[in-house]
C-alpha positions in Angstrom: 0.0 0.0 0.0 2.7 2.6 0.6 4.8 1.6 -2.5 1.5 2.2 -4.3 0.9 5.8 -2.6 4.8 6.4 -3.4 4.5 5.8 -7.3 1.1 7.5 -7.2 3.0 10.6 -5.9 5.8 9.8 -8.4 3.4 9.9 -11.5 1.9 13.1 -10.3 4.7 15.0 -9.7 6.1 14.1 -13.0 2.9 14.7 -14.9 2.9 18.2 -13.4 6.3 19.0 -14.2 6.2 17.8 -18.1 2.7 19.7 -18.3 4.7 22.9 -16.9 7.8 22.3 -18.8 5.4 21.9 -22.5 3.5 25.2 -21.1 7.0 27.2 -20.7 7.9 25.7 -24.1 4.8 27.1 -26.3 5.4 30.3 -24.3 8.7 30.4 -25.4 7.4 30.0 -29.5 4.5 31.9 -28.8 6.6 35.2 -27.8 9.5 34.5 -30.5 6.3 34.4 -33.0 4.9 37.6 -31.9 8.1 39.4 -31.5 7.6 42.0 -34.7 3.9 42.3 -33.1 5.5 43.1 -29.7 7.6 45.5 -31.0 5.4 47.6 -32.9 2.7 47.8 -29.8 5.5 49.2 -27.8 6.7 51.7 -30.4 2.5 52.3 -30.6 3.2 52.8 -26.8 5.8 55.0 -26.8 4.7 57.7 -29.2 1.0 57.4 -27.1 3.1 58.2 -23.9 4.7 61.1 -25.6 1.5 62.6 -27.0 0.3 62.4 -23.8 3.0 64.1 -21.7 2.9 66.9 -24.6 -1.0 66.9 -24.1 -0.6 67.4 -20.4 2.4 70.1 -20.6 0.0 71.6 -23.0 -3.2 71.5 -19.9 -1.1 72.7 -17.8 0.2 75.7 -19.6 -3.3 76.9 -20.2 -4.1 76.2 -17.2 -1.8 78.8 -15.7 -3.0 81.2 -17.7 -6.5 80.1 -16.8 -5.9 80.8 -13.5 -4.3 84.2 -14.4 -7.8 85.3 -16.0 -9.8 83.3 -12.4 -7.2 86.0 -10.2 -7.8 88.7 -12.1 -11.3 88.7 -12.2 -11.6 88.0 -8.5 -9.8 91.0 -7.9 -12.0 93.2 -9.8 -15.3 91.8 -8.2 -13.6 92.2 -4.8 -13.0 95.8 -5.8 -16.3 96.9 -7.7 -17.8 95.4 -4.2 -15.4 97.4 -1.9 -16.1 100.6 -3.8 -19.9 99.6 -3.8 -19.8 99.1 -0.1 -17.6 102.5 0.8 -19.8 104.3 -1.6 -23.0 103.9 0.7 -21.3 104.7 3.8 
């Protein structure tokens, strides 16, 4: 009964390491079969990276301005109201 249990466990373990062994080789000649793919994605993600930092450099330059205009206007409506208040005292 033990001998049994012993090449039971032998079986398994091997059956699990020559399934894992055929699965590391088709991922092997599944990624040297999609290497030109692979390459042009990450060129595709490269010039999407840089379009988006220039986008962003480009939000955030209006967006300083933007907030020139916000500061300026505030100021003026704090003033029309601080002449508006003195004027009725």
């Amino acid at each position: 009964m033990l001998f049994a249990g012993v090449k039971l466990m032998i079986v398994g373990m091997t059956t699990v390491m020559l399934f894992l062994c055929l699965m590391i080789l088709f991922i092997s000649i599944a990624a040297y079969l999609t290497k030109g793919e692979a390459a042009k994605e990450v060129d595709a993600l490269e010039k999407e990276r840089a379009f988006q930092a220039l986008k962003r450099k480009q939000a955030k330059e209006a967006t300083s301005t933007d907030a020139d205009e916000d500061i300026a206007v505030i100021a003026a409506a704090v003033a029309a109201y601080e002449v508006e208040r003195f004027a009725q005292a």
